[in-house]
DSSP file (Angstrom, degrees, kcal/mol; ACC not computed):
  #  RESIDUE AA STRUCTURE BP1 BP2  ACC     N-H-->O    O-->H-N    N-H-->O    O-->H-N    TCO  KAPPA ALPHA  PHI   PSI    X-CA   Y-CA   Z-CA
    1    1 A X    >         0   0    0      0, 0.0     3,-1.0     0, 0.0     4,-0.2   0.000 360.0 360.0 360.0 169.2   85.8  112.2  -58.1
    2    2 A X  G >   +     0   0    0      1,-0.2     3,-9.9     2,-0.2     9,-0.1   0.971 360.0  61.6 -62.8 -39.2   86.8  108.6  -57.3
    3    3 A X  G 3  S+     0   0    0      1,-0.4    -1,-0.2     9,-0.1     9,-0.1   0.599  94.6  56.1 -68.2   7.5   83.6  108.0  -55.9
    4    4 A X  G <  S+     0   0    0     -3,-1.0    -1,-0.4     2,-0.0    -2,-0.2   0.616  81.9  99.9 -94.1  -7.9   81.6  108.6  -58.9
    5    5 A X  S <  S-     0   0    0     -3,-9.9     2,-0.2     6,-0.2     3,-0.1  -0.206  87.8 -92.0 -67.8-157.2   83.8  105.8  -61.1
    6    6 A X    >   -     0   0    0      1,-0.1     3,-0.8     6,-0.0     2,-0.2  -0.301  38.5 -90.9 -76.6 157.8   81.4  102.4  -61.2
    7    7 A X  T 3  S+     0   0    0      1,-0.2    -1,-0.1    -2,-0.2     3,-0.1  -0.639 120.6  34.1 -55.2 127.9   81.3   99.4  -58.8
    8    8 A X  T 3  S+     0   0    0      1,-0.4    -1,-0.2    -2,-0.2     4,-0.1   0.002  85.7 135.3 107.5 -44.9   83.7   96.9  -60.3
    9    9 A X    <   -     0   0    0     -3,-0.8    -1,-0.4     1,-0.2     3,-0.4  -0.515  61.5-132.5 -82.4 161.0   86.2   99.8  -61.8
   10   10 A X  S    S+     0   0    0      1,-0.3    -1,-0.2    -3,-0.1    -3,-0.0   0.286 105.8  48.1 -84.8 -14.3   89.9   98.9  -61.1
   11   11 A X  S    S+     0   0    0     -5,-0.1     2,-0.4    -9,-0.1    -1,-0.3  -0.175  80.8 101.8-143.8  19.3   90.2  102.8  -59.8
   12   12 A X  S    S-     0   0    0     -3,-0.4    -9,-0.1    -4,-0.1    -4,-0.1  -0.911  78.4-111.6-107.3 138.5   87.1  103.3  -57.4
   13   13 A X        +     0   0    0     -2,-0.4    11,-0.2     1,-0.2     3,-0.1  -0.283  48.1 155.5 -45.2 160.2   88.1  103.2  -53.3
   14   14 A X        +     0   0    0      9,-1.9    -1,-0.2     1,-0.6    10,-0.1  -0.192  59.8  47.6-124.5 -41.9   86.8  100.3  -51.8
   15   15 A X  B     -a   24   0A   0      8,-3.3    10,-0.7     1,-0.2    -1,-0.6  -0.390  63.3-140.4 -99.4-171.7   89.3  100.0  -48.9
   16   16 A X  S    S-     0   0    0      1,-0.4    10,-2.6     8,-0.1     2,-0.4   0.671  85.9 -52.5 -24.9 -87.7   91.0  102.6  -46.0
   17   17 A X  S    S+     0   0    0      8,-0.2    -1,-0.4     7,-0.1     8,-0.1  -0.991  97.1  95.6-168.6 153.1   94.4  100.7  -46.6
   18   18 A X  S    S+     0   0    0     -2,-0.4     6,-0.1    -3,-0.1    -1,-0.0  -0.428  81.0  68.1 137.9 -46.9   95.9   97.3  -46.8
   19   19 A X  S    S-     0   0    0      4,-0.1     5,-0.1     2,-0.1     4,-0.1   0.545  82.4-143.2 -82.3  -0.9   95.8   96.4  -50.5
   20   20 A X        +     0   0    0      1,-0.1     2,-0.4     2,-0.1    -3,-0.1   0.880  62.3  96.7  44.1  73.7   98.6   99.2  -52.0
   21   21 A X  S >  S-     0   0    0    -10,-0.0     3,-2.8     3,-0.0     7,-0.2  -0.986  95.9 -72.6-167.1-149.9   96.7   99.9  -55.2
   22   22 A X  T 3  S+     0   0    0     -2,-0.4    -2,-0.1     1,-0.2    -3,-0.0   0.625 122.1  59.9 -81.5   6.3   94.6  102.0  -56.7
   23   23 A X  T 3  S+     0   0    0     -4,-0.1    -8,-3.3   -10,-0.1    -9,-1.9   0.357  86.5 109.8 -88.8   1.7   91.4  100.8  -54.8
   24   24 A X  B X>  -a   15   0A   0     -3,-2.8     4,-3.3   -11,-0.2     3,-1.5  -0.758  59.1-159.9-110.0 126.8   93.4  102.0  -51.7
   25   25 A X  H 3> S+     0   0    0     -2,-0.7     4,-2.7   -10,-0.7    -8,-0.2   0.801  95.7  43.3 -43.4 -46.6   92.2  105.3  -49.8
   26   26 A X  H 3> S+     0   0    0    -10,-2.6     4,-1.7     2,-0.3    -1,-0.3   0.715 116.0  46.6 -95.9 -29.3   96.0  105.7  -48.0
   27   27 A X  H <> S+     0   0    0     -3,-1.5     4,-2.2   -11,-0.3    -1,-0.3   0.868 111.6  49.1 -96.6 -60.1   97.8  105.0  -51.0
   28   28 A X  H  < S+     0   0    0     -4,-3.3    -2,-0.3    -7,-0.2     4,-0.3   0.925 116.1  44.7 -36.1 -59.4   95.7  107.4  -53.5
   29   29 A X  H >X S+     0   0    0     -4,-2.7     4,-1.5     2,-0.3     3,-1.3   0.881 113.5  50.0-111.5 -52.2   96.0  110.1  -51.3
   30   30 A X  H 3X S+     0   0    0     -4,-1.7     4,-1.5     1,-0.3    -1,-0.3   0.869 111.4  47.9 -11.8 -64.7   99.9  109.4  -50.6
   31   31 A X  H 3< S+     0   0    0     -4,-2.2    -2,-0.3     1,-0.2    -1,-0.3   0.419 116.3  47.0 -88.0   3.8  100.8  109.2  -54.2
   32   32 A X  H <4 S+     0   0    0     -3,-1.3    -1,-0.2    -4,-0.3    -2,-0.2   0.903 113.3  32.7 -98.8 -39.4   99.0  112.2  -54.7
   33   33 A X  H  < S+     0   0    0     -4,-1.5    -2,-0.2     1,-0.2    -3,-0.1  -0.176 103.6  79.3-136.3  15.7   99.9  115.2  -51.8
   34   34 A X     <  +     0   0    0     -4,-1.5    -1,-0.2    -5,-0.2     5,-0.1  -0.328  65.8 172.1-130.8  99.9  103.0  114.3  -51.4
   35   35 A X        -     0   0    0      3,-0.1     4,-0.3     1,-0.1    -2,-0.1   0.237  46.8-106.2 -60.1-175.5  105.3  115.2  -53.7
   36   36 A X  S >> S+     0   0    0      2,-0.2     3,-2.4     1,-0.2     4,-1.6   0.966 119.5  43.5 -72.5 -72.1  108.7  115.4  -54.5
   37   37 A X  H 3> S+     0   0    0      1,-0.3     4,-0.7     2,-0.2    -1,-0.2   0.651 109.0  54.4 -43.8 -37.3  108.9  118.8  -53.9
   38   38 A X  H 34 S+     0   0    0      2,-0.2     4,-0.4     1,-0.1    -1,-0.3   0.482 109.3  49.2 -95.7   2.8  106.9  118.9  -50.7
   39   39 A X  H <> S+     0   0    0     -3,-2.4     4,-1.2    -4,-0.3    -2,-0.2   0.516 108.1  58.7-110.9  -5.0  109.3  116.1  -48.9
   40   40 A X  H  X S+     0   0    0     -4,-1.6     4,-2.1     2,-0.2     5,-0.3   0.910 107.9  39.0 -57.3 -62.5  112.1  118.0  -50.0
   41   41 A X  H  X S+     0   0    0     -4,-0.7     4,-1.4    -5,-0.3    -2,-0.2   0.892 114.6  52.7 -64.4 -39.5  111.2  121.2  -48.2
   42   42 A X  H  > S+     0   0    0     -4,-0.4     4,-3.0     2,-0.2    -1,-0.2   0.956 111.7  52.1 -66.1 -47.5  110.0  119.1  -45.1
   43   43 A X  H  X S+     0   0    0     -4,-1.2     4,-2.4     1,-0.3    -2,-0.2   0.929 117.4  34.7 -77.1 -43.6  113.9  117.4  -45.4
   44   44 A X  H  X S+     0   0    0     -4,-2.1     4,-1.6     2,-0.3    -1,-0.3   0.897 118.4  57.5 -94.2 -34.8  115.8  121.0  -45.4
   45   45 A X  H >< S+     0   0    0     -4,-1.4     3,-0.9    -5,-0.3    -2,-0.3   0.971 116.5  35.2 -39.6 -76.8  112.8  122.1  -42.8
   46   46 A X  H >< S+     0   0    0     -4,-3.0     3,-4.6     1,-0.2    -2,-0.3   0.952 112.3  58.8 -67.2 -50.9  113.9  119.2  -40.5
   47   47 A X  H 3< S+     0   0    0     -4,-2.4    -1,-0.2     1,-0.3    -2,-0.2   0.644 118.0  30.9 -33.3 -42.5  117.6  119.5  -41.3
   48   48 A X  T << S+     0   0    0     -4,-1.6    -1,-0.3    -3,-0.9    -2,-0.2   0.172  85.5 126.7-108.6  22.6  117.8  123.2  -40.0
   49   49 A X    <   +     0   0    0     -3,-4.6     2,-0.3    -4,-0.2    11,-0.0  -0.588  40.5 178.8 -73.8 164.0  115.1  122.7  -37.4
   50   50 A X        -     0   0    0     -2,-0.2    -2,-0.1     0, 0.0    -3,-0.0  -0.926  37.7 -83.5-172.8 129.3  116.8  124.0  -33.9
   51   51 A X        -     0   0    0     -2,-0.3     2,-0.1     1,-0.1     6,-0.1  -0.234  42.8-130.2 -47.3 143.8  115.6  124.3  -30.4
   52   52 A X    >   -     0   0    0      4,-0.2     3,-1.5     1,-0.1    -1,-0.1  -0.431  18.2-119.8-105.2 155.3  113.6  127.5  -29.8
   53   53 A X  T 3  S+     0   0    0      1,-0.3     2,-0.6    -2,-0.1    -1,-0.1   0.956 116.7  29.3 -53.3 -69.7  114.8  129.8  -26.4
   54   54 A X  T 3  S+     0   0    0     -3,-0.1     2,-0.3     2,-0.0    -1,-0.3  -0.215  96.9  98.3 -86.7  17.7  111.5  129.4  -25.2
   55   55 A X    <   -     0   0    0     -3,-1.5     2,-0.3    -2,-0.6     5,-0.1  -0.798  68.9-135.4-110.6 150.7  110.5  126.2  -26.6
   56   56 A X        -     0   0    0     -2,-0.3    -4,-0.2     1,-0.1    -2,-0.0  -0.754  31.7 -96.4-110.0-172.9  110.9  123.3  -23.8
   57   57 A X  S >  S+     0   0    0     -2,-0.3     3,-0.6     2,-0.2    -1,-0.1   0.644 119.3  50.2 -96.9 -40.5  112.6  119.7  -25.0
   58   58 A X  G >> S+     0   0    0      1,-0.2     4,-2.5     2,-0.2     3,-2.3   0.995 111.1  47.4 -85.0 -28.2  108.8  117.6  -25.6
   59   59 A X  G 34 S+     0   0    0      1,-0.3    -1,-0.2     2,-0.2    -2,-0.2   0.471 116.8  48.0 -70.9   0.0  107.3  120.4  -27.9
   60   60 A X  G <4 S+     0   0    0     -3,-0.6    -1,-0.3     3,-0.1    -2,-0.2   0.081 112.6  46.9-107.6   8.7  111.0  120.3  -29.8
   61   61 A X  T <> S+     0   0    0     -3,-2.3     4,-2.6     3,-0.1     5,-0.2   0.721 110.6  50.9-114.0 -65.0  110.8  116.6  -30.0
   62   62 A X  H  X S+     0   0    0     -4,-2.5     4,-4.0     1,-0.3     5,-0.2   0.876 111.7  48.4 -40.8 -53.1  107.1  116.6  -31.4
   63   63 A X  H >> S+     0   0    0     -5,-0.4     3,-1.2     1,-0.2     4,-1.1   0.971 110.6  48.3 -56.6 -57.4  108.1  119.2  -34.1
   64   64 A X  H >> S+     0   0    0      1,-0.3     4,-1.5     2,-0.2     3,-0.7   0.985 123.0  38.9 -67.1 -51.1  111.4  116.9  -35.2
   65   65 A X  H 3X S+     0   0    0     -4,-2.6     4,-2.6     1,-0.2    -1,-0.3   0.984 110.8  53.8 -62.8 -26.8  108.6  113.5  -35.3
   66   66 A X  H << S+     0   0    0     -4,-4.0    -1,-0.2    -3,-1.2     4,-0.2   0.733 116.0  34.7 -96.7  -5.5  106.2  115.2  -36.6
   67   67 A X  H <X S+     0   0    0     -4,-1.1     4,-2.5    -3,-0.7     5,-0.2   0.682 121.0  57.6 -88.2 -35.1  108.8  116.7  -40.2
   68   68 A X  H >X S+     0   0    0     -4,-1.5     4,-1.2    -5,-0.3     3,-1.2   0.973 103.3  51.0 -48.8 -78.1  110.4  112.9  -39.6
   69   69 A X  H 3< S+     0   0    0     -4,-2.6     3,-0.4    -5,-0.3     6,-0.3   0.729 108.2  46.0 -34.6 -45.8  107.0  111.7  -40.2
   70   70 A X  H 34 S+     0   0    0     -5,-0.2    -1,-0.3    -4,-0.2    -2,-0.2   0.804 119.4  43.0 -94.6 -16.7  106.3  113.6  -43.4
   71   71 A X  H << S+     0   0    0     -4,-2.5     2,-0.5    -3,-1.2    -1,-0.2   0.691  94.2  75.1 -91.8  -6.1  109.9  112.5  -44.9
   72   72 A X  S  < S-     0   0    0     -4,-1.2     3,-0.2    -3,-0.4     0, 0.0  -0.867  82.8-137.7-109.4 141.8  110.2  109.4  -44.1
   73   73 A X  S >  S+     0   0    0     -2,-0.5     3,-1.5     1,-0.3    -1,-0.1   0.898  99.7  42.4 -77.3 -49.8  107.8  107.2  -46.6
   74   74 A X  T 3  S+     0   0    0      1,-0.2    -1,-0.3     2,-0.1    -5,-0.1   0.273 104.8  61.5 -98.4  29.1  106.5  104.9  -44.0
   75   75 A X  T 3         0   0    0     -6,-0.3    -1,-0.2    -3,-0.2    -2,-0.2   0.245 360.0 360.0-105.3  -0.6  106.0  107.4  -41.3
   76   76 A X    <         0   0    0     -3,-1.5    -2,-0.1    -6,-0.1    -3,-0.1   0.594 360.0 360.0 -65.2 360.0  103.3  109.5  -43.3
């Protein structure tokens, strides 16, 4: 695990986020779990998503931000 590297190495967390590089939590985690593969299937997921009979208009807006969010880079 990260947390095990040394004080000082170029690949141990230090932050949350704000520096983009490998000492950052939001950026590791990014570049790890989401893939290629998984924002593809979220794209064709939002692309055929369709209001439900029974679903009302904010719980069909929440779903469409919340697939938005996971394809769009800076909305993860």
């Amino acid at each position: 695990m990260n947390q095990t590297l040394q004080a000082g190495d170029a690949n141990r967390i230090t932050q949350w986020t704000g520096n983009n590089n490998n000492s950052d939590f939001k950026t590791n985690f990014v570049n790890t779990f989401r893939t290629t593969t998984l924002t593809e299937i979220w794209t064709t997921e939002l692309e055929k998503r369709q209001q439900n009979l029974n679903e009302n208009v904010d719980s069909y807006a929440s779903a469409l931000q919340e697939l938005y969010r996971r394809v769009e880079v800076n909305g993860f």
